[in-house]
Residue, then its C-alpha position, 0 to 999 in steps of 0.5 A: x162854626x163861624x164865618x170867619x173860620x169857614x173863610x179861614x179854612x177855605x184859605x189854608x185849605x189846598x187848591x181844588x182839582x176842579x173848578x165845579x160849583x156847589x150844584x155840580x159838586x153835588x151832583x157828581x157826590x149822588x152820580x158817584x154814590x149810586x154808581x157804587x150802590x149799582x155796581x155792588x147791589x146789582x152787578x155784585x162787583x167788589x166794593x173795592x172795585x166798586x169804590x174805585x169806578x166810583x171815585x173815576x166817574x165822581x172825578x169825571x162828572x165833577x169836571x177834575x181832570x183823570x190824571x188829577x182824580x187818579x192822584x187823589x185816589x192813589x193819595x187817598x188809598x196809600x194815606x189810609x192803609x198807611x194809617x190803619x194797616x198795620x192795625x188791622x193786621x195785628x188785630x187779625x193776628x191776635x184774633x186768630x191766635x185767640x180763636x185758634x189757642x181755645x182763649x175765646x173759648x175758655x172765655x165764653x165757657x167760664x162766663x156761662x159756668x156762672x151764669x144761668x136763668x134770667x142772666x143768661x142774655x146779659x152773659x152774653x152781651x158780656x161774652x161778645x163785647x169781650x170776644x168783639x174788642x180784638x175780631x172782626x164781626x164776621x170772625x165773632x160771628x162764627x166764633x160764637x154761633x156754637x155757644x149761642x146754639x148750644x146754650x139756646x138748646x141745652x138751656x131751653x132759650x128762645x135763640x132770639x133770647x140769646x143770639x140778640x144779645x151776643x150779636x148786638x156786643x159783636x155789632x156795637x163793638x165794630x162800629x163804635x170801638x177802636x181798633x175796629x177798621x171803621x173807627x180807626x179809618x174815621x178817627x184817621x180822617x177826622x184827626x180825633x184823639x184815638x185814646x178819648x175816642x176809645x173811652x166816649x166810645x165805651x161810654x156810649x157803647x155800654x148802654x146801647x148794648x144793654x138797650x140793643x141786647x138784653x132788652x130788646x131780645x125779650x121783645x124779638x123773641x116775642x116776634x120771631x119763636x125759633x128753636x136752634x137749628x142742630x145743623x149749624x153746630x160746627x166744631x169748636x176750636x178747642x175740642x182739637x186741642x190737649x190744653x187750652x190757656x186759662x181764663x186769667x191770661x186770657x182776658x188780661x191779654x184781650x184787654x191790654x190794647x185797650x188798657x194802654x190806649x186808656x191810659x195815655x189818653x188819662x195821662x194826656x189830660x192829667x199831665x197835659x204837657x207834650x216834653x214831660x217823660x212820663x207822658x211821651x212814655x205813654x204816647x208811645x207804649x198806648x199808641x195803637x201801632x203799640x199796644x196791639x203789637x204788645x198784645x200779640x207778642x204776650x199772647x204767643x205766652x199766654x195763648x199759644x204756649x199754654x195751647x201747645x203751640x211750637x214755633x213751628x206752628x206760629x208763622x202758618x197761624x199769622x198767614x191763616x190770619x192775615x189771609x182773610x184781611x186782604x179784602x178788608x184792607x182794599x175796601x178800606x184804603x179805597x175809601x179812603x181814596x174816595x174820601x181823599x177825592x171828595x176832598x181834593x174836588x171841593x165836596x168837604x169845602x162844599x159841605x161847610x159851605x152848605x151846613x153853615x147856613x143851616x141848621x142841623x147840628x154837625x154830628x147829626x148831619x155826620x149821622x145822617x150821611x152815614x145812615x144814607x150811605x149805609x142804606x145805600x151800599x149795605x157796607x158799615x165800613x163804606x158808609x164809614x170812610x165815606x161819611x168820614x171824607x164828607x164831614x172831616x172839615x167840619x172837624x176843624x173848628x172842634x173841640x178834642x171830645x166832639x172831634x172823638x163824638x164826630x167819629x161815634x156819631x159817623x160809626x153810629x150812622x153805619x149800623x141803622x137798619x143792615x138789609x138785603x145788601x148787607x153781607x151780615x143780613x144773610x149771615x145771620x140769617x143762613x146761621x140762625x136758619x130765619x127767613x127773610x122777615x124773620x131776619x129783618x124784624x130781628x137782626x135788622x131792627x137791632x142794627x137799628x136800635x143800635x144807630x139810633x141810640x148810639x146816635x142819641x147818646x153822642x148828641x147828649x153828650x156833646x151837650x154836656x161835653 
Protein backbone atom coordinates (compact mmCIF):
# COMPACT_ATOMS: atom_id res chain seq x y z
CA UNK A 1 0.00 0.00 0.00
CA UNK A 2 1.42 3.63 -0.71
CA UNK A 3 1.90 6.64 1.18
CA UNK A 4 -0.45 8.22 -0.60
CA UNK A 5 -3.38 6.26 -0.18
CA UNK A 6 -2.61 5.56 3.55
CA UNK A 7 -2.96 9.49 3.74
CA UNK A 8 -6.03 9.11 1.40
CA UNK A 9 -7.39 6.58 3.85
CA UNK A 10 -6.78 8.17 7.07
CA UNK A 11 -8.65 11.34 5.59
CA UNK A 12 -12.11 9.45 4.51
CA UNK A 13 -11.81 7.58 7.42
CA UNK A 14 -14.26 8.91 10.54
CA UNK A 15 -13.11 10.77 13.55
CA UNK A 16 -11.27 8.41 16.14
CA UNK A 17 -13.10 7.91 19.75
CA UNK A 18 -10.06 8.65 21.54
CA UNK A 19 -7.01 10.65 20.82
CA UNK A 20 -4.70 7.76 22.23
CA UNK A 21 -1.33 7.42 20.41
CA UNK A 22 0.02 4.27 18.53
CA UNK A 23 1.94 3.41 22.00
CA UNK A 24 -1.46 3.32 24.05
CA UNK A 25 -3.47 2.25 21.21
CA UNK A 26 -1.36 -0.68 21.20
CA UNK A 27 -1.29 -1.51 24.53
CA UNK A 28 -5.23 -1.15 25.23
CA UNK A 29 -5.38 -4.12 21.93
CA UNK A 30 -2.82 -6.58 24.31
CA UNK A 31 -4.97 -5.15 27.94
CA UNK A 32 -8.32 -6.06 26.03
CA UNK A 33 -7.00 -9.17 24.45
CA UNK A 34 -5.80 -10.84 27.36
CA UNK A 35 -8.79 -9.86 29.44
CA UNK A 36 -10.58 -12.12 27.08
CA UNK A 37 -8.02 -14.69 27.21
CA UNK A 38 -8.62 -14.43 31.29
CA UNK A 39 -11.87 -14.50 31.72
CA UNK A 40 -12.70 -17.38 29.08
CA UNK A 41 -9.54 -19.55 29.98
CA UNK A 42 -9.41 -19.04 33.80
CA UNK A 43 -12.98 -17.78 35.05
CA UNK A 44 -14.47 -20.02 32.31
CA UNK A 45 -17.12 -17.10 31.42
CA UNK A 46 -18.74 -17.09 28.01
CA UNK A 47 -16.90 -15.79 25.19
CA UNK A 48 -19.91 -13.38 24.72
CA UNK A 49 -19.23 -12.07 27.86
CA UNK A 50 -15.89 -12.11 27.79
CA UNK A 51 -15.64 -10.15 24.43
CA UNK A 52 -18.17 -7.64 26.00
CA UNK A 53 -15.88 -6.87 29.28
CA UNK A 54 -12.97 -6.79 26.90
CA UNK A 55 -14.17 -4.43 24.23
CA UNK A 56 -15.04 -1.90 27.77
CA UNK A 57 -11.66 -2.41 29.34
CA UNK A 58 -9.90 -1.94 25.58
CA UNK A 59 -12.21 1.36 25.34
CA UNK A 60 -11.26 2.38 28.85
CA UNK A 61 -7.38 2.02 28.52
CA UNK A 62 -7.43 3.37 25.21
CA UNK A 63 -8.58 6.54 26.97
CA UNK A 64 -12.49 6.61 24.53
CA UNK A 65 -15.03 7.72 26.46
CA UNK A 66 -17.76 4.87 28.03
CA UNK A 67 -20.55 6.11 26.61
CA UNK A 68 -18.56 6.63 22.92
CA UNK A 69 -17.03 2.83 23.49
CA UNK A 70 -20.71 1.26 24.23
CA UNK A 71 -21.55 2.90 20.98
CA UNK A 72 -19.06 1.44 18.94
CA UNK A 73 -19.80 -1.94 20.57
CA UNK A 74 -23.54 -1.84 20.03
CA UNK A 75 -22.77 -0.51 16.51
CA UNK A 76 -20.47 -3.05 15.79
CA UNK A 77 -22.75 -6.02 17.36
CA UNK A 78 -26.34 -4.98 15.56
CA UNK A 79 -23.96 -4.26 12.15
CA UNK A 80 -22.72 -7.68 12.24
CA UNK A 81 -25.73 -10.20 13.36
CA UNK A 82 -27.40 -7.89 10.57
CA UNK A 83 -25.13 -9.11 8.22
CA UNK A 84 -24.67 -12.70 8.69
CA UNK A 85 -27.77 -13.90 10.94
CA UNK A 86 -29.81 -14.84 8.92
CA UNK A 87 -27.33 -17.11 7.41
CA UNK A 88 -26.53 -18.79 10.16
CA UNK A 89 -29.91 -19.57 10.78
CA UNK A 90 -30.91 -20.78 7.39
CA UNK A 91 -27.63 -22.87 7.49
CA UNK A 92 -28.71 -24.22 11.31
CA UNK A 93 -32.10 -24.90 9.63
CA UNK A 94 -30.89 -26.98 6.49
CA UNK A 95 -28.49 -28.67 9.13
CA UNK A 96 -30.70 -30.04 11.15
CA UNK A 97 -33.46 -30.67 8.53
CA UNK A 98 -30.46 -32.83 6.70
CA UNK A 99 -29.44 -34.53 10.25
CA UNK A 100 -32.98 -34.94 11.41
CA UNK A 101 -34.53 -36.68 7.68
CA UNK A 102 -31.33 -39.55 7.72
CA UNK A 103 -30.15 -37.18 4.15
CA UNK A 104 -26.53 -37.00 6.02
CA UNK A 105 -26.97 -40.45 6.41
CA UNK A 106 -27.92 -41.74 3.26
CA UNK A 107 -24.75 -39.71 2.07
CA UNK A 108 -22.19 -41.38 4.16
CA UNK A 109 -23.92 -44.84 3.71
CA UNK A 110 -23.79 -44.36 -0.14
CA UNK A 111 -20.23 -43.20 -0.30
CA UNK A 112 -18.99 -46.31 1.82
CA UNK A 113 -20.82 -48.69 -0.09
CA UNK A 114 -18.54 -48.07 -2.64
CA UNK A 115 -15.44 -47.69 -1.18
CA UNK A 116 -13.09 -50.05 0.71
CA UNK A 117 -9.48 -51.04 1.35
CA UNK A 118 -6.93 -48.22 0.78
CA UNK A 119 -9.68 -45.55 -0.35
CA UNK A 120 -11.51 -45.54 2.88
CA UNK A 121 -9.64 -42.28 4.43
CA UNK A 122 -10.11 -40.63 1.11
CA UNK A 123 -13.97 -41.60 1.40
CA UNK A 124 -14.11 -39.91 4.36
CA UNK A 125 -12.49 -36.67 3.48
CA UNK A 126 -15.03 -36.81 0.91
CA UNK A 127 -17.92 -37.49 3.31
CA UNK A 128 -17.12 -34.67 6.02
CA UNK A 129 -16.42 -31.84 3.51
CA UNK A 130 -19.89 -32.64 1.66
CA UNK A 131 -21.65 -33.17 5.09
CA UNK A 132 -19.40 -29.86 6.34
CA UNK A 133 -20.41 -27.35 3.39
CA UNK A 134 -23.95 -26.55 5.35
CA UNK A 135 -23.24 -27.77 9.60
CA UNK A 136 -21.47 -26.29 12.09
CA UNK A 137 -18.26 -28.32 13.10
CA UNK A 138 -19.51 -29.47 16.44
CA UNK A 139 -22.98 -30.68 14.59
CA UNK A 140 -20.70 -32.82 12.05
CA UNK A 141 -18.75 -33.98 14.76
CA UNK A 142 -21.57 -35.56 16.33
CA UNK A 143 -22.85 -36.43 13.15
CA UNK A 144 -20.32 -38.44 12.20
CA UNK A 145 -18.57 -40.13 15.02
CA UNK A 146 -21.18 -43.07 14.52
CA UNK A 147 -19.70 -43.64 10.81
CA UNK A 148 -16.02 -43.05 11.79
CA UNK A 149 -16.37 -45.76 14.85
CA UNK A 150 -18.35 -47.94 12.91
CA UNK A 151 -16.10 -48.43 9.82
CA UNK A 152 -13.07 -48.25 12.02
CA UNK A 153 -14.57 -51.46 13.98
CA UNK A 154 -16.10 -53.21 11.14
CA UNK A 155 -13.42 -52.57 9.11
CA UNK A 156 -10.53 -53.50 10.89
CA UNK A 157 -8.93 -49.47 10.79
CA UNK A 158 -6.69 -47.76 13.23
CA UNK A 159 -9.57 -44.95 14.22
CA UNK A 160 -6.64 -42.29 13.58
CA UNK A 161 -6.81 -43.74 9.84
CA UNK A 162 -10.34 -42.82 9.43
CA UNK A 163 -11.45 -40.29 12.28
CA UNK A 164 -8.39 -37.75 10.72
CA UNK A 165 -9.58 -37.62 7.44
CA UNK A 166 -13.26 -36.95 8.32
CA UNK A 167 -12.15 -34.48 10.88
CA UNK A 168 -9.85 -32.41 8.69
CA UNK A 169 -13.12 -32.22 5.85
CA UNK A 170 -15.24 -30.78 8.94
CA UNK A 171 -12.25 -28.38 10.14
CA UNK A 172 -11.10 -26.88 6.56
CA UNK A 173 -14.69 -26.57 5.63
CA UNK A 174 -15.73 -24.06 8.92
CA UNK A 175 -12.60 -21.97 8.72
CA UNK A 176 -12.14 -21.48 5.02
CA UNK A 177 -15.57 -21.98 3.30
CA UNK A 178 -18.53 -19.86 3.26
CA UNK A 179 -21.60 -19.80 4.63
CA UNK A 180 -19.32 -20.78 7.75
CA UNK A 181 -20.04 -18.23 10.62
CA UNK A 182 -16.29 -17.30 10.58
CA UNK A 183 -15.84 -16.50 6.69
CA UNK A 184 -18.93 -14.81 6.08
CA UNK A 185 -17.96 -12.50 9.42
CA UNK A 186 -14.54 -11.80 7.88
CA UNK A 187 -15.89 -11.37 4.26
CA UNK A 188 -18.50 -8.78 6.18
CA UNK A 189 -15.55 -7.00 7.82
CA UNK A 190 -13.35 -7.02 5.08
CA UNK A 191 -16.01 -6.08 2.21
CA UNK A 192 -14.59 -9.17 0.03
CA UNK A 193 -16.48 -10.66 -2.74
CA UNK A 194 -18.64 -13.43 -1.00
CA UNK A 195 -18.84 -15.49 -4.42
CA UNK A 196 -14.76 -15.53 -5.41
CA UNK A 197 -14.25 -15.76 -1.80
CA UNK A 198 -16.36 -19.42 -1.94
CA UNK A 199 -14.40 -20.30 -5.16
CA UNK A 200 -10.39 -19.53 -3.91
CA UNK A 201 -11.80 -21.06 -0.96
CA UNK A 202 -12.49 -24.35 -2.50
CA UNK A 203 -9.39 -23.94 -4.32
CA UNK A 204 -7.28 -23.71 -1.46
CA UNK A 205 -9.62 -25.98 0.77
CA UNK A 206 -8.97 -29.08 -1.67
CA UNK A 207 -5.27 -29.64 -1.19
CA UNK A 208 -5.11 -28.77 2.27
CA UNK A 209 -7.74 -31.43 3.12
CA UNK A 210 -5.81 -33.99 1.12
CA UNK A 211 -2.40 -33.09 3.10
CA UNK A 212 -4.47 -32.61 6.55
CA UNK A 213 -6.48 -35.82 6.02
CA UNK A 214 -5.49 -38.91 3.99
CA UNK A 215 -1.77 -38.10 4.42
CA UNK A 216 -1.12 -37.09 7.60
CA UNK A 217 -3.35 -39.88 9.12
CA UNK A 218 -1.01 -42.46 7.83
CA UNK A 219 1.35 -40.78 10.06
CA UNK A 220 -1.14 -40.15 13.10
CA UNK A 221 -1.93 -43.43 13.22
CA UNK A 222 1.79 -44.48 13.52
CA UNK A 223 1.74 -42.06 16.93
CA UNK A 224 -1.46 -42.78 18.49
CA UNK A 225 -2.66 -46.95 17.62
CA UNK A 226 -6.24 -46.72 19.28
CA UNK A 227 -9.10 -49.21 18.37
CA UNK A 228 -12.62 -47.42 18.49
CA UNK A 229 -13.90 -47.16 21.65
CA UNK A 230 -17.64 -49.24 21.60
CA UNK A 231 -19.31 -46.88 24.06
CA UNK A 232 -19.28 -43.84 22.23
CA UNK A 233 -21.61 -45.45 19.30
CA UNK A 234 -24.84 -43.62 19.73
CA UNK A 235 -27.89 -44.06 17.66
CA UNK A 236 -28.33 -43.00 14.25
CA UNK A 237 -30.50 -40.66 12.96
CA UNK A 238 -31.89 -42.64 10.61
CA UNK A 239 -32.45 -45.86 12.32
CA UNK A 240 -36.06 -44.06 13.87
CA UNK A 241 -37.21 -43.52 10.57
CA UNK A 242 -39.48 -45.81 8.11
CA UNK A 243 -37.76 -44.09 4.91
CA UNK A 244 -35.21 -41.68 4.41
CA UNK A 245 -34.61 -39.43 0.80
CA UNK A 246 -32.36 -40.50 -1.45
CA UNK A 247 -28.94 -39.90 -2.48
CA UNK A 248 -29.55 -37.79 -5.66
CA UNK A 249 -31.88 -35.31 -3.89
CA UNK A 250 -29.91 -35.32 -1.11
CA UNK A 251 -26.38 -33.90 -2.61
CA UNK A 252 -28.37 -31.86 -5.14
CA UNK A 253 -29.82 -29.92 -2.15
CA UNK A 254 -26.58 -29.67 -0.04
CA UNK A 255 -25.01 -28.39 -2.92
CA UNK A 256 -27.53 -25.57 -4.17
CA UNK A 257 -26.09 -22.54 -1.83
CA UNK A 258 -22.86 -23.42 -3.15
CA UNK A 259 -23.83 -23.69 -7.07
CA UNK A 260 -25.82 -20.45 -6.90
CA UNK A 261 -22.95 -18.45 -5.25
CA UNK A 262 -20.45 -20.03 -7.82
CA UNK A 263 -22.42 -18.87 -10.47
CA UNK A 264 -23.18 -15.15 -9.84
CA UNK A 265 -19.46 -14.73 -9.15
CA UNK A 266 -18.83 -16.51 -12.74
CA UNK A 267 -21.20 -14.39 -14.11
CA UNK A 268 -20.15 -11.38 -12.54
CA UNK A 269 -16.85 -11.57 -14.16
CA UNK A 270 -17.97 -12.99 -17.72
CA UNK A 271 -20.59 -10.22 -17.98
CA UNK A 272 -19.12 -7.70 -15.94
CA UNK A 273 -21.69 -5.07 -16.02
CA UNK A 274 -24.03 -4.15 -13.04
CA UNK A 275 -27.38 -2.89 -15.28
CA UNK A 276 -27.14 -6.11 -17.72
CA UNK A 277 -30.51 -8.36 -16.65
CA UNK A 278 -28.89 -11.56 -16.51
CA UNK A 279 -26.35 -10.46 -14.02
CA UNK A 280 -28.76 -8.59 -11.36
CA UNK A 281 -30.79 -11.90 -11.94
CA UNK A 282 -27.91 -13.92 -10.59
CA UNK A 283 -26.91 -11.06 -7.72
CA UNK A 284 -29.76 -11.92 -6.20
CA UNK A 285 -30.70 -15.65 -6.79
CA UNK A 286 -26.70 -16.30 -5.75
CA UNK A 287 -26.84 -14.03 -2.95
CA UNK A 288 -26.06 -15.87 0.19
CA UNK A 289 -29.44 -14.51 2.05
CA UNK A 290 -30.97 -16.49 -1.14
CA UNK A 291 -29.31 -19.24 -2.01
CA UNK A 292 -29.40 -20.75 1.58
CA UNK A 293 -33.16 -19.69 1.77
CA UNK A 294 -33.66 -21.50 -1.64
CA UNK A 295 -31.93 -24.77 -0.21
CA UNK A 296 -33.95 -24.82 2.96
CA UNK A 297 -37.16 -24.49 1.06
CA UNK A 298 -36.26 -27.61 -1.38
CA UNK A 299 -35.18 -29.41 1.08
CA UNK A 300 -38.60 -29.68 3.03
CA UNK A 301 -39.39 -31.86 -0.76
CA UNK A 302 -36.56 -33.47 -1.04
CA UNK A 303 -35.48 -34.07 2.90
CA UNK A 304 -38.40 -34.02 4.65
CA UNK A 305 -41.27 -35.36 2.60
CA UNK A 306 -39.57 -38.28 1.49
CA UNK A 307 -38.45 -38.78 5.48
CA UNK A 308 -42.06 -38.60 6.24
CA UNK A 309 -42.20 -35.45 7.70
CA UNK A 310 -45.99 -33.80 8.13
CA UNK A 311 -46.29 -29.94 8.39
CA UNK A 312 -46.79 -30.52 11.70
CA UNK A 313 -43.56 -31.58 12.41
CA UNK A 314 -41.53 -28.97 10.27
CA UNK A 315 -41.98 -25.78 12.78
CA UNK A 316 -40.72 -28.03 16.17
CA UNK A 317 -37.73 -29.19 13.87
CA UNK A 318 -36.48 -25.51 12.76
CA UNK A 319 -37.01 -24.47 16.64
CA UNK A 320 -34.69 -27.52 17.68
CA UNK A 321 -32.44 -26.12 15.08
CA UNK A 322 -32.18 -22.56 15.79
CA UNK A 323 -32.03 -23.50 19.66
CA UNK A 324 -28.28 -24.24 19.48
CA UNK A 325 -27.06 -20.96 17.26
CA UNK A 326 -28.14 -18.57 20.27
CA UNK A 327 -24.53 -18.91 21.38
CA UNK A 328 -23.09 -18.74 18.26
CA UNK A 329 -25.03 -15.69 17.19
CA UNK A 330 -23.72 -13.59 20.41
CA UNK A 331 -20.32 -14.61 20.40
CA UNK A 332 -20.35 -13.75 16.87
CA UNK A 333 -22.28 -10.12 16.92
CA UNK A 334 -19.75 -9.37 19.89
CA UNK A 335 -16.90 -9.72 17.79
CA UNK A 336 -17.91 -7.88 15.86
CA UNK A 337 -18.49 -5.18 18.49
CA UNK A 338 -14.85 -5.59 19.37
CA UNK A 339 -13.74 -5.14 15.78
CA UNK A 340 -16.33 -2.21 15.37
CA UNK A 341 -14.32 -0.60 18.58
CA UNK A 342 -10.85 -1.62 17.49
CA UNK A 343 -11.82 0.47 14.46
CA UNK A 344 -13.69 3.25 16.11
CA UNK A 345 -10.48 4.01 18.33
CA UNK A 346 -7.98 4.16 15.96
CA UNK A 347 -6.26 0.61 16.32
CA UNK A 348 -7.13 -0.46 12.09
CA UNK A 349 -5.61 3.31 11.31
CA UNK A 350 -2.58 2.29 13.80
CA UNK A 351 -2.11 -1.12 11.88
CA UNK A 352 -1.72 0.57 8.45
CA UNK A 353 0.31 2.85 10.06
CA UNK A 354 2.46 0.61 11.56
CA UNK A 355 2.57 -2.45 8.27
CA UNK A 356 3.31 0.29 6.13
CA UNK A 357 7.01 0.43 7.15
CA UNK A 358 7.64 -3.03 7.39
CA UNK A 359 8.00 -5.50 5.70
CA UNK A 360 5.74 -8.61 5.97
CA UNK A 361 3.23 -8.91 3.67
CA UNK A 362 -0.51 -8.05 4.45
CA UNK A 363 -1.75 -11.55 4.33
CA UNK A 364 0.67 -12.95 6.28
CA UNK A 365 0.50 -10.19 8.98
CA UNK A 366 -3.60 -11.02 8.73
CA UNK A 367 -2.32 -14.66 9.53
CA UNK A 368 -0.32 -13.99 12.04
CA UNK A 369 -2.63 -11.98 14.25
CA UNK A 370 -5.03 -14.95 13.76
CA UNK A 371 -2.87 -17.53 14.82
CA UNK A 372 -2.00 -15.44 17.99
CA UNK A 373 -5.37 -14.90 18.82
CA UNK A 374 -6.28 -18.40 18.43
CA UNK A 375 -3.65 -19.38 20.68
CA UNK A 376 -4.93 -17.06 23.00
CA UNK A 377 -8.44 -17.70 23.30
CA UNK A 378 -8.73 -21.14 21.95
CA UNK A 379 -12.04 -19.98 19.80
CA UNK A 380 -11.60 -20.05 15.51
CA UNK A 381 -14.60 -17.90 15.33
CA UNK A 382 -13.00 -15.13 18.06
CA UNK A 383 -9.76 -15.30 16.50
CA UNK A 384 -11.85 -14.76 13.19
CA UNK A 385 -13.79 -11.52 14.16
CA UNK A 386 -10.95 -10.28 15.96
CA UNK A 387 -8.21 -10.70 13.34
CA UNK A 388 -10.69 -9.43 10.95
CA UNK A 389 -11.47 -5.91 12.74
CA UNK A 390 -7.68 -5.52 13.07
CA UNK A 391 -6.44 -6.02 9.43
CA UNK A 392 -9.85 -4.62 7.40
CA UNK A 393 -8.33 -1.29 6.39
CA UNK A 394 -5.50 -2.95 4.75
CA UNK A 395 -8.17 -4.44 2.54
CA UNK A 396 -8.81 -0.87 0.91
CA UNK A 397 -6.25 -0.63 -1.52
CA UNK A 398 -7.01 -4.36 -2.82
CA UNK A 399 -7.61 -6.01 -5.45
CA UNK A 400 -11.17 -8.31 -5.51
CA UNK A 401 -9.12 -11.85 -5.47
CA UNK A 402 -6.47 -10.76 -2.54
CA UNK A 403 -9.45 -8.91 -0.64
CA UNK A 404 -11.10 -12.69 -0.83
CA UNK A 405 -7.20 -14.22 -0.14
CA UNK A 406 -7.30 -11.69 3.06
CA UNK A 407 -10.35 -13.43 4.29
CA UNK A 408 -8.70 -17.26 3.79
CA UNK A 409 -5.37 -16.05 5.15
CA UNK A 410 -7.79 -14.51 8.64
CA UNK A 411 -9.52 -18.07 8.54
CA UNK A 412 -6.31 -20.19 7.91
CA UNK A 413 -4.67 -18.42 10.96
CA UNK A 414 -7.83 -19.53 12.99
CA UNK A 415 -7.28 -23.03 12.90
CA UNK A 416 -3.16 -23.32 13.83
CA UNK A 417 -2.72 -25.73 16.88
CA UNK A 418 -6.62 -26.23 18.66
CA UNK A 419 -5.22 -26.98 22.50
CA UNK A 420 -6.73 -27.02 26.08
CA UNK A 421 -8.87 -23.82 25.57
CA UNK A 422 -10.22 -25.27 22.88
CA UNK A 423 -13.94 -26.61 23.14
CA UNK A 424 -13.18 -28.89 19.83
CA UNK A 425 -9.71 -30.20 21.61
CA UNK A 426 -11.91 -31.84 24.52
CA UNK A 427 -14.42 -33.13 21.91
CA UNK A 428 -12.26 -34.96 20.11
CA UNK A 429 -10.78 -36.34 22.64
CA UNK A 430 -13.94 -37.45 25.14
CA UNK A 431 -15.04 -38.96 21.48
CA UNK A 432 -12.23 -40.71 20.41
CA UNK A 433 -11.50 -41.76 24.09
CA UNK A 434 -7.61 -40.16 23.73
CA UNK A 435 -5.59 -38.64 26.54
CA UNK A 436 -4.39 -35.51 26.55
CA UNK A 437 -0.95 -36.23 24.54
CA UNK A 438 -3.08 -38.69 22.46
CA UNK A 439 -5.22 -35.66 21.41
CA UNK A 440 -2.64 -33.34 20.96
CA UNK A 441 -0.25 -35.30 18.56
CA UNK A 442 -3.15 -35.90 16.44
CA UNK A 443 -6.41 -33.41 16.59
CA UNK A 444 -3.91 -30.65 17.61
CA UNK A 445 -1.30 -31.30 14.82
CA UNK A 446 -3.82 -31.77 12.13
CA UNK A 447 -5.27 -28.18 12.98
CA UNK A 448 -1.81 -27.22 12.55
CA UNK A 449 -1.11 -28.90 9.43
CA UNK A 450 -4.36 -27.25 8.22
CA UNK A 451 -3.14 -23.26 9.00
CA UNK A 452 -0.33 -23.82 7.84
CA UNK A 453 -1.01 -25.07 4.45
CA UNK A 454 -3.89 -23.38 4.10
CA UNK A 455 -2.00 -20.34 4.86
CA UNK A 456 1.00 -21.20 2.44
CA UNK A 457 -1.60 -21.80 -0.58
CA UNK A 458 -3.26 -18.04 -0.27
CA UNK A 459 0.47 -16.70 -0.20
CA UNK A 460 1.15 -18.61 -3.46
CA UNK A 461 -1.82 -17.47 -4.67
CA UNK A 462 -1.49 -13.90 -4.23
CA UNK A 463 1.42 -14.11 -6.27
CA UNK A 464 -0.20 -15.51 -9.14
CA UNK A 465 -3.36 -13.55 -8.73
Amino acid sequence: MTRLSVEMLAADAPEPITSAGHAQLGIAVLVGIAVIVLLITKFKLHAFLSLTLGTLVLGAVAGAPLDKAILSFTTGLGTTVAGVGVLIALGAILGKMLADSGGADQIVDTILAKAGGRSMPWAMVLIASVIGLPLFFEVGVVLLIPVVLMVAKRGNYSLMRIGIPALAGLSVMHGLVPPHPGPLVAIDAVQANLGVTLALGVLVAIPTVIVAGPLFSKVAARWVDVPAPDRMIPQRASEELEKRPAFGPTLATILLPVVLMLSKALVDIVIDDPDHTVQRVFDVVGSPLIALLAAVLVGIFTLLRPAGFGKDRLTPLVERGLAPIAGILLIVGAGGGFKQTLIDSGVGQMVLDISEDWSIPALLLAWLIAVAIRLATGSATVATVSAAGLVAPLAADMSTAHTALLVLAIGAGSLFFSHVNDAGFWLVKEYFSLDVGQTVKTWSIMETIISVVGGGLVLLLSLVL
